[in-house]
C-alpha positions as CSV (number, residue, x, y, z in Angstrom):
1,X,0.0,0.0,0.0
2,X,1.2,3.6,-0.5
3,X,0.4,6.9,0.7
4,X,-2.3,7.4,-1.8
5,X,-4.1,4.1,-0.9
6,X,-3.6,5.3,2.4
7,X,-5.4,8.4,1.8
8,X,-8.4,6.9,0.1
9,X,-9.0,4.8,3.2
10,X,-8.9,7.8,5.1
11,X,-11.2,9.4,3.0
12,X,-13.3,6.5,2.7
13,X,-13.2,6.0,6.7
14,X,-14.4,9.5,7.1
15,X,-17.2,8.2,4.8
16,X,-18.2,5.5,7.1
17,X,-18.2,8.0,9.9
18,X,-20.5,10.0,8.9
19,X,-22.8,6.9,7.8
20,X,-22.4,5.8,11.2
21,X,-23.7,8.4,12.8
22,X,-26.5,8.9,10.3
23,X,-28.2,5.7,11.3
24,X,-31.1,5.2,13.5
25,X,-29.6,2.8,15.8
26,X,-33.7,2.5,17.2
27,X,-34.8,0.9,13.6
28,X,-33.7,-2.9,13.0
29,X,-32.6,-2.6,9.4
30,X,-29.8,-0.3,10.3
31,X,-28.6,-2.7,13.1
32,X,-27.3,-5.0,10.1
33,X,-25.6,-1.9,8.4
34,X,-24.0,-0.7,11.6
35,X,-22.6,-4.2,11.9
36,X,-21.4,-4.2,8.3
37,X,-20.0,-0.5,8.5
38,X,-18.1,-1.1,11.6
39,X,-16.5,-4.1,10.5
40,X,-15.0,-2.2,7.2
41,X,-13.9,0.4,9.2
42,X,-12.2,-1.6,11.6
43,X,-10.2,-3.1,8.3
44,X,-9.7,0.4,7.6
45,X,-8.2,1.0,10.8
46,X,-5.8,-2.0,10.6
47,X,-4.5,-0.7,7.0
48,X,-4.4,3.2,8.6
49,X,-2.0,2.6,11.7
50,X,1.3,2.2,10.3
51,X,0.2,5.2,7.7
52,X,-0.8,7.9,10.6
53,X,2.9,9.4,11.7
54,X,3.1,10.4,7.6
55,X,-0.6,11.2,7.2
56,X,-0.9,13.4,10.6
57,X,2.0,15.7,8.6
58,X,-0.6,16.9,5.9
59,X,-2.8,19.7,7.0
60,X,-5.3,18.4,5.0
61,X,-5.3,14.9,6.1
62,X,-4.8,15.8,10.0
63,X,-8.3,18.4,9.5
64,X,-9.4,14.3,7.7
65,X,-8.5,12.2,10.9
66,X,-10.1,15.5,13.1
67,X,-13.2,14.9,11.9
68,X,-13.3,11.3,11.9
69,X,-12.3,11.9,15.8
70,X,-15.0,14.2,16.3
71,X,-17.4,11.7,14.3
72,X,-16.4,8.8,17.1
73,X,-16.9,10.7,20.0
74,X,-20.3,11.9,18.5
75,X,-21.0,8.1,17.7
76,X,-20.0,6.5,20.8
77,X,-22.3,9.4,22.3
78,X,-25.7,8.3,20.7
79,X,-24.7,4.5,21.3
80,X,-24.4,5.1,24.7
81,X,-28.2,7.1,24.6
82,X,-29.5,4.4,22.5
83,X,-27.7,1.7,25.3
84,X,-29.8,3.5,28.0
85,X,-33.0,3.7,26.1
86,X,-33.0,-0.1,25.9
87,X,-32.3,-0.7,29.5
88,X,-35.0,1.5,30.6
89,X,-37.3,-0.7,27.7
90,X,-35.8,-3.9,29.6
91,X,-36.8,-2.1,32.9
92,X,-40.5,-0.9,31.9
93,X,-41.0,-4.9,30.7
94,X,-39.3,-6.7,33.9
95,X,-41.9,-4.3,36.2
96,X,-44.9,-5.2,34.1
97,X,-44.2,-8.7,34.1
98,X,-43.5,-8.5,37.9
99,X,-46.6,-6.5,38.5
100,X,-49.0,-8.7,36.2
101,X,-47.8,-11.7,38.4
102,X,-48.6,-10.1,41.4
103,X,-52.2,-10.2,40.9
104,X,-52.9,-13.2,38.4
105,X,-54.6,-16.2,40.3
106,X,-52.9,-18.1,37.5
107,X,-49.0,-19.6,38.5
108,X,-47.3,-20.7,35.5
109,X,-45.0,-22.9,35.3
110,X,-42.6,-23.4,32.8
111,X,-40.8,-26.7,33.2
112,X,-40.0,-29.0,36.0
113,X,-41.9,-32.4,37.0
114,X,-44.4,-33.5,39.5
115,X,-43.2,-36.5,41.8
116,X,-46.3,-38.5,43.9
117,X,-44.9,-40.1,46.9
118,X,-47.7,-42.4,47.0
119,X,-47.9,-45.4,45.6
């Protein structure tokens, strides 16, 4: 790879940023792109880390690797909203659950087996 490869992966990474933090990470079909996006960035990264000392030198490049920075921080932001918006959806199911057992006359159980110690 050279330093022009190197600088259409950065360009390109910065592309994936910016998809990344376009999705709705509250809609199912974007859960598959997320999981797709991600994994080509990470390959970007890979390629990218022995390339960073040379493209840091380049204004233009360091303002590139700013912004895909910035993106990140922005990214790992709304993950961390969506993260708690699920975990309170987890919560408000685990007290209804709770709360409709409370008052049902009916017990359910799952599985398990009755033994009769008579004979």
């Amino acid at each position: 790879m050279n330093l022009k490869a190197a600088i259409e992966d950065l360009h390109r990474m910065r592309d994936i940023s910016v998809q990344l933090h376009e999705l709705n990470f509250k809609a199912e079909e974007h859960l598959e792109q997320l999981a797709v996006l991600q994994q080509e960035q990470a390959l970007l990264r890979d390629r990218l880390t022995p390339w960073i000392s040379q493209l840091g030198q380049d204004a233009d490049t360091r303002e590139i690797i700013q912004e895909c920075i910035v993106l990140e921080q922005s990214l790992h932001d709304k993950l961390t909203e969506c993260q708690d918006w699920v975990k309170e959806q987890i919560y408000k199911l685990r007290i209804g659950t709770m709360s409709k057992n409370a008052y049902s006359d009916v017990y359910y159980q799952t599985e398990g087996y009755f033994v009769d110690r008579k004979k």
